[in-house]
C-alpha positions in Angstrom: 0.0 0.0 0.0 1.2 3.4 -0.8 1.0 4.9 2.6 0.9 8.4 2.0 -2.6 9.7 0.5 -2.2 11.3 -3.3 -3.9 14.3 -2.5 -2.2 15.4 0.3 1.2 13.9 2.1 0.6 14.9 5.4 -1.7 12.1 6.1 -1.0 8.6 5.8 -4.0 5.9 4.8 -5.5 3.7 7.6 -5.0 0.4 7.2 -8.3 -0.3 9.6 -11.3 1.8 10.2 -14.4 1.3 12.6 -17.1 3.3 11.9 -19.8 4.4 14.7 -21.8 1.6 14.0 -19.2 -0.5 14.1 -18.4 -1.7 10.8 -14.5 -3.0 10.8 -12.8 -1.7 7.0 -9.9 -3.3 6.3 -7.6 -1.8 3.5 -5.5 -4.7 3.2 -3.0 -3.5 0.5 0.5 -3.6 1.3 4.1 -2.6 0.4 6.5 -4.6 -0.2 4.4 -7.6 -0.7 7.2 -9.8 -0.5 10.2 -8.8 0.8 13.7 -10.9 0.1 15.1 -12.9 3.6 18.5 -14.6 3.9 16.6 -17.8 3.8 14.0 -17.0 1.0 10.8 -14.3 0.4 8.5 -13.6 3.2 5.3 -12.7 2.1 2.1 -10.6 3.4 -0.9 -11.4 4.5 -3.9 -10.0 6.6 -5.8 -12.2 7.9 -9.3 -12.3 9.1 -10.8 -14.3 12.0 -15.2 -14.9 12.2 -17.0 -16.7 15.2 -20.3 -17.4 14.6 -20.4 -14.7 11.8 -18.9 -11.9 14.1 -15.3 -10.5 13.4 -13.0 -11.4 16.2 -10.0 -10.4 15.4 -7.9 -9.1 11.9 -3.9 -9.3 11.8 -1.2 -8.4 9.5 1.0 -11.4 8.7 4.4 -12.3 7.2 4.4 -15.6 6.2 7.7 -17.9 5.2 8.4 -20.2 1.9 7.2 -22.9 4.6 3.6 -21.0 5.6 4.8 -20.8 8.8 3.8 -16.7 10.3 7.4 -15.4 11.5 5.6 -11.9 12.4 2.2 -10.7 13.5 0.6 -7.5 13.8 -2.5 -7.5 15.3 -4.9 -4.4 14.4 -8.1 -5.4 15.6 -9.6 -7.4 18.4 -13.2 -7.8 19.3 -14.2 -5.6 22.6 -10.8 -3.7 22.4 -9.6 -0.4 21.2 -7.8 -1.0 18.0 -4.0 -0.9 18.6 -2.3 1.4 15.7 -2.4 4.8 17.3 -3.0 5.9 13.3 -6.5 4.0 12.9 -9.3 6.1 13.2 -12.9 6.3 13.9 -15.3 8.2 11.2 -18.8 8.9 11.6 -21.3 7.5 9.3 
């Protein structure tokens, strides 16, 4: 994802948004996509977790030539605040 905004460079994009009612956007866009590692490419990935039809939690994830997550960014979590000091709330 390009993380400054075209229009302006001052602010950069969210990668998560909750909205007053609640509704959880997920830009999931991001740059590099792979990045080259000693031992091969890592690559990204968000990934979404659903309970019983409700969002529970969404993560960014690097992922190995094996699958296996090396890193994990959690930006959302059911019945929390999200975590990234740059996500924002906007009113519907």
């Amino acid at each position: 994802m390009h993380h400054a905004l075209r229009h302006t460079k001052a602010i950069q994009r969210s990668r998560l948004l909750v909205d007053a009612a609640g509704t959880v956007y997920l830009n999931a866009a991001a740059v590099p996509r792979i990045r080259p590692m000693a031992g091969g490419c890592q690559r990204n990935f968000s990934l979404v977790s659903l309970i019983n039809q409700q969002l529970t939690e969404v993560a960014a994830v690097w992922v190995d030539q094996d699958c296996e997550i090396v890193s994990s960014e959690i930006l959302y979590r059911a019945g929390e605040q999200p975590v990234d000091l740059a996500l924002k709330s906007v009113a519907r």
